[in-house]
LUMDONU-467572 format. One record per residue (C-alpha): x, y, z; residue in one letter. Coordinates in steps of 0.1 Angstrom, whole numbers, plus 2048, in hexadecimal, padded with zeros to 3 digits. Layout:
XYZA;...
END
This chain:
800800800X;8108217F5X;802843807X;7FF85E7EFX;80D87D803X;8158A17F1X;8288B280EX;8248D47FDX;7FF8D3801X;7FE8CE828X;7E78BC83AX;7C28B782CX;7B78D2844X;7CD8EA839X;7C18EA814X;7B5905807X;7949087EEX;7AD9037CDX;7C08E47DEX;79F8D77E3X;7938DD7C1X;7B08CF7B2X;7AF8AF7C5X;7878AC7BBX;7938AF795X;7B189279FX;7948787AFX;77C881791X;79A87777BX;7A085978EX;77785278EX;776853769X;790837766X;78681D780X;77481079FX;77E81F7C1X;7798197E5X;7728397F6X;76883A81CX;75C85D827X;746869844X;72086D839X;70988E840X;6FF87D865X;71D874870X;72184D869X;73D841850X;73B831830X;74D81B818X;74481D7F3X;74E80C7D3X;7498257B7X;750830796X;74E849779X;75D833760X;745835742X;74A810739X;73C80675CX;72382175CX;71281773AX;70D7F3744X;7077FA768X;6E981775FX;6DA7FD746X;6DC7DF75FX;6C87F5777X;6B080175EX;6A97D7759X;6A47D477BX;68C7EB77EX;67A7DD75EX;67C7BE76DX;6707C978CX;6517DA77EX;6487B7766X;6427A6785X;62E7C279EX;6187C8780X;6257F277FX;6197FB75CX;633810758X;659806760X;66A81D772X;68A831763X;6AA83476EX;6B3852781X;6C486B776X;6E7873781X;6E788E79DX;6F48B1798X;7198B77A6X;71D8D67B7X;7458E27C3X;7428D17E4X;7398AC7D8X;73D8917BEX;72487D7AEX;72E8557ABX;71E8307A0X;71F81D7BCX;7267FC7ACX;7157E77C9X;6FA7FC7CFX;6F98017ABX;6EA8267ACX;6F68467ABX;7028537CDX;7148737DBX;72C87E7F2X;74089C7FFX;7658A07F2X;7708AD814X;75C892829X;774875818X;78A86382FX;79884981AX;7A18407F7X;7A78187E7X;7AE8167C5X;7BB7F47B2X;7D07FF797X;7D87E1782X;7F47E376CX;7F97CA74EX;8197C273DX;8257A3725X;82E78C743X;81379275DX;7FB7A476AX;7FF7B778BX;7EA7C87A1X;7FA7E47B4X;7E07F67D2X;7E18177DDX;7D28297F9X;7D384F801X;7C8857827X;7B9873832X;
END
């Protein structure tokens, strides 16, 4: 496990509203590219682990598996109308708007509330392939 530490920046606390915008536009980045494990402190206080993604490959198949399960779901109650998919949540500057791959929805959280970052970064090469995990601690 390698800490990511920029010892420029200071402690989390000490960042200032651009430090903080430029590590939202660094998680989007990483977002876009793969599933990560991010455990941050929800709006009442408890703590929660989440599996999410941006990545557009995931998001394609994971919006139209929920959009079968909800026309699945509505077959068997009768509902003569299925229900669509919701739509992706607006982002405002203070949060970021995910899939949750288990919960397979879209969910929310505040940039500043995170506490922890998992990502598997799995690197390929002719021989074989490695996986190499990094963590970044608040």
């Amino acid at each position: 496990m390698n800490e990511i530490v920029d010892s420029s920046a200071g402690t989390v606390s000490e960042w200032n509203d651009e430090q903080w915008a430029n590590f939202k536009y660094w998680l989007k980045n990483l977002l876009h590219n793969e599933i990560v494990e991010l455990v941050f402190i929800k709006s009442d206080g408890t703590q929660r682990v989440m599996k999410c993604t941006l990545d557009a490959l995931i998001l394609t198949s994971g919006v139209m598996l929920l959009e079968e399960k909800r026309v699945s779901k509505s077959e068997t109650t009768g509902q003569s109308e299925p229900k669509k998919s919701r739509p992706k949540p607006r982002e405002n500057k203070e949060n970021i708007t995910v899939w949750d791959v288990e919960a397979e929805d879209w969910r929310s959280f505040k940039v500043r509330s995170l506490t922890n970052i998992l990502t598997l970064i799995i690197k390929y090469d002719y021989r074989e392939p490695s996986v190499d995990e990094f963590e970044v601690a608040f």
